[in-house]
N, C-alpha and C positions, 0 to 999 in steps of 0.2 A: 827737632821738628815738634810743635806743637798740636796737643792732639785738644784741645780745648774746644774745639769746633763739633766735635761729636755730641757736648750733651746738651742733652735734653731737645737732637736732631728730631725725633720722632714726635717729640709733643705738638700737634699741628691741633688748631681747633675748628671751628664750624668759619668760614667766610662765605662772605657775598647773599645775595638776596636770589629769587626762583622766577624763571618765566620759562611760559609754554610754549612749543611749538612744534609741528614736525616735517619730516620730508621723505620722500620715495627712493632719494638717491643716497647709496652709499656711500659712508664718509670717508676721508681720508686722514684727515687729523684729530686727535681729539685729545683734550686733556678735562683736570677736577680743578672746578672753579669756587665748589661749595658745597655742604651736604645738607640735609634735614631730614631725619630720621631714617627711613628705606626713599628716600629721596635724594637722586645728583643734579647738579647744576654741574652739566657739563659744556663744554667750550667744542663743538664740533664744524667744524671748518672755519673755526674764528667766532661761529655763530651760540648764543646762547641757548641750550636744549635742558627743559625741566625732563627728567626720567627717570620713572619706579624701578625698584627691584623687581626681575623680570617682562620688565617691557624693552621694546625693540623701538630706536630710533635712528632712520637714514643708514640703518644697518647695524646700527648699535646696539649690542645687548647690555643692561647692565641687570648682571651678575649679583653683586652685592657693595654695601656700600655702609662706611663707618666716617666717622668726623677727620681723619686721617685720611683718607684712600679709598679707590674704589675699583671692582674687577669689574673690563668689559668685555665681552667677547665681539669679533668681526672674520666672518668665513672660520671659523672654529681656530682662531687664534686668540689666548687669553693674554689677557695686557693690565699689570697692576698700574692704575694713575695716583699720582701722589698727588694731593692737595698742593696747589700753587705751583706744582709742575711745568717743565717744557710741553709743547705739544708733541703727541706720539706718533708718528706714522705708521698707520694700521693697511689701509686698502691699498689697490692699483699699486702700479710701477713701484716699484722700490725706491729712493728715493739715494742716491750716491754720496751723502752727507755731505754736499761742497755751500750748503749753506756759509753765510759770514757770522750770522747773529743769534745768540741766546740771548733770551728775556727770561725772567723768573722772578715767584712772587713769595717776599718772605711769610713764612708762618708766624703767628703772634709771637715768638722766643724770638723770633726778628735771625731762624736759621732760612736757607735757601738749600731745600731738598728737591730732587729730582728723579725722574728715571733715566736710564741711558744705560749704554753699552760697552764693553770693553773685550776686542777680539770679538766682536759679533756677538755677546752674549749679553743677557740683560743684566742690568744688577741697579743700584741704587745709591745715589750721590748725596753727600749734603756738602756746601761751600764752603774751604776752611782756608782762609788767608792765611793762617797762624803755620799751618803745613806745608814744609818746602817741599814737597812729591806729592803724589795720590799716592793713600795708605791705604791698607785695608788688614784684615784677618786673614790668618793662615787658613781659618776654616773658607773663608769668600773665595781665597786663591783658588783653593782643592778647585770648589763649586764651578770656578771660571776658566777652568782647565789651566790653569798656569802653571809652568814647572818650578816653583818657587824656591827647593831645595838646592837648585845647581844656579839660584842668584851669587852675586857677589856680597858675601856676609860685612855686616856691620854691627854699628850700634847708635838706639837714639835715646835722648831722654823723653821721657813722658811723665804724666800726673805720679806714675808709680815708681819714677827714678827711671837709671836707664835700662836697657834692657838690650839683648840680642836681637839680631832684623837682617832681613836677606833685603837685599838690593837689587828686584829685575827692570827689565823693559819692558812696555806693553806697547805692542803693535798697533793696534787702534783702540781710543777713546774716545767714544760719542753720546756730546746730550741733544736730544732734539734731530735739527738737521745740520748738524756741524761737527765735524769728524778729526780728529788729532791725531799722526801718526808719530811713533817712540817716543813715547812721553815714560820717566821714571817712573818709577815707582816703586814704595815702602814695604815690604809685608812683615806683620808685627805678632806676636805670641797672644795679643790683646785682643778678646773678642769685640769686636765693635759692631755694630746694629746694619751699619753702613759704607759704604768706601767713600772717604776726604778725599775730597777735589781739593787736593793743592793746588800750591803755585809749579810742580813742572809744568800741567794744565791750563792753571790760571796766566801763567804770564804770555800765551801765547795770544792775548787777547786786551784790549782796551779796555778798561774795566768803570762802570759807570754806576753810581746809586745815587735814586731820588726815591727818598720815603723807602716804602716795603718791597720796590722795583728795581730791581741788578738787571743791567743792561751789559753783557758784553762783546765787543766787535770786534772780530778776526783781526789777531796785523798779517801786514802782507809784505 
């Protein structure tokens, strides 16, 4: 399993340009399109929304905000959006992830980072073709409630040779609105920043790139 898709996952820098506007109604989706200074360009129901640190948009709080990422709050739920992220489903209904389609937009290192879930819990993705599973750290595991110690032990090689690895299942993995049920997965001694989105993930999907945009669509 190659674990080469992890660096320099986080180095994300400033995209996209700033416009104003606002609205009364609360949002539902929202993702980081771009930042400037204590300023986001955020993507709120598809729509473009300029917004300060501590100002409220469509329901939107933004919290704080670095050339990487930004916290927002919605009905006192905190949500990290990653630069060039899926969109998040914050308000109303829940959303049952039967979505087909991820869109994502590469950071200048030309990674594809996200936010998303696993088991219902949040955590953080970046795209790694090179990885036959989703990987991640034993410390992420603890985090994600996984019982990773009664995996099926193995061994993979990495940048550091190879090493020891537990082999479990994860119940559900979702970015955006589209949901994967028992997908593999790595757990490795290696700290890493992020969980790789393998290929036990990636392959369940059509997989498409034009320029800085990964498109990929459900198979069925």
């Amino acid at each position: 399993m190659g674990l080469h898709g992890a660096s320099g996952a986080l180095a994300l820098a400033l995209a996209g340009a700033l416009a104003a506007a606002a609205g009364p109604v609360a949002a539902q989706s929202v993702s980081l399109a771009g930042s400037l200074g204590r300023t986001a360009l955020l993507m709120i129901d598809g729509k473009t929304r300029n917004v300060a640190v501590g100002a409220t948009v469509e329901g939107v709080k933004l919290l704080s905000v670095t050339p990487n990422d930004a916290v927002v709050e919605l009905q006192g739920k905190r949500v990290t959006l990653v630069l060039g992220g899926a969109q998040v489903n914050l308000g109303g209904k829940a959303s049952e992830g039967t979505g087909g389609t991820i869109v994502l937009s590469a950071g200048p290192g030309g990674h594809f980072v996200t936010e998303g879930s696993i088991n219902g819990r949040a955590t953080r993705f970046v795209v790694d073709t090179g990885a036959t599973t989703v990987a991640m750290s034993e410390a992420e595991a603890e985090r994600l409630g996984i019982d990773w110690k009664k995996g099926r032990k193995g061994y993979s090689t990495t940048a550091n040779g190879v090493v020891a690895v537990h082999n479990v299942s994860l119940g559900r993995v979702r970015v955006g609105d589209v949901q994967v049920y028992d997908v593999e997965a790595t757990v490795l001694p290696a700290q890493l920043p992020v969980v790789l989105l393998g290929n036990s993930f990636l392959s369940r999907f059509q997989m498409r790139r034009e320029n800085d945009r990964m498109t990929l669509e459900r198979r069925y």
